[in-house]
C-alpha positions, 0 to 999 in steps of 0.5 A: 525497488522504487528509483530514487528511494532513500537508503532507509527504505532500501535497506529494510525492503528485502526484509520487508518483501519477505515477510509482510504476505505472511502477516503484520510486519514491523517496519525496522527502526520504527516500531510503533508501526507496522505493514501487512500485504494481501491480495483480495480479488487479484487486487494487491493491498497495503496496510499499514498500523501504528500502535496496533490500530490501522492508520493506512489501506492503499489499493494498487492497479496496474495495467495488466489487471482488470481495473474493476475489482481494486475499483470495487474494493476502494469503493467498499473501504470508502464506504466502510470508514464512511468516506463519501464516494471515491474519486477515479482517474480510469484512463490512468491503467497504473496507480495507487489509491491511498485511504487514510484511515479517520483517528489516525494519529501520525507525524510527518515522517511517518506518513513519508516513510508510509508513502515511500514504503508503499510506492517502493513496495508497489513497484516491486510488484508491478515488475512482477506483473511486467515479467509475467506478461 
């Protein structure tokens, strides 16, 4: 898990890591929102929805993957909630590009609790992806 989490966020991640490949996850103690992992292109992706309607897509890069397809996908979701163009930092081989998707409606907790969940999630993937190399 992420350092430095907080508890709320600890307790719910083995849950969590166990059930979000499988489908829409509801996020413990909140349950208006909801979170669903897959992996498009050897590229791992995050989705998150509130209420049934999505509200967050982060597309994860590490350094142990060819850049250019979680490139490619950010720039297809750009243009499929019509976004403009992406902005990329590509000497940068480990980040996480966060698409908020337009209409969404959270609170500030929320989008912390988003946030938290996806870097705790990401870095449990990224280990994954250290000890396999």
């Amino acid at each position: 898990m992420y350092p430095g989490i907080p508890p709320e966020v600890k307790e719910m991640m083995p849950y969590l890591i166990q059930h979000v490949p499988r489908g829409w996850t509801a996020v413990l103690g909140h349950k208006n929102l909801e979170l669903f992992a897959k992996r498009e292109i050897d590229t791992p992706l995050l989705a998150f929805r509130k209420n049934k309607k999505e509200v967050y897509v982060h597309v994860f890069c590490n350094e142990f993957m060819d850049p250019l397809n979680p490139v490619q996908i950010v720039i297809q979701l750009y243009h499929k909630y019509a976004l403009g163009k992406p902005s990329f930092v590509l000497e940068d081989r480990n980040w996480i590009h966060t698409i908020p998707i337009p209409g969404a409606v959270l609170d500030q907790a929320e989008i912390m609790l988003i946030h938290q969940l996806t870097h705790s999630l990401f870095w449990t993937i990224y280990m994954d992806y250290k000890r396999h190399q």
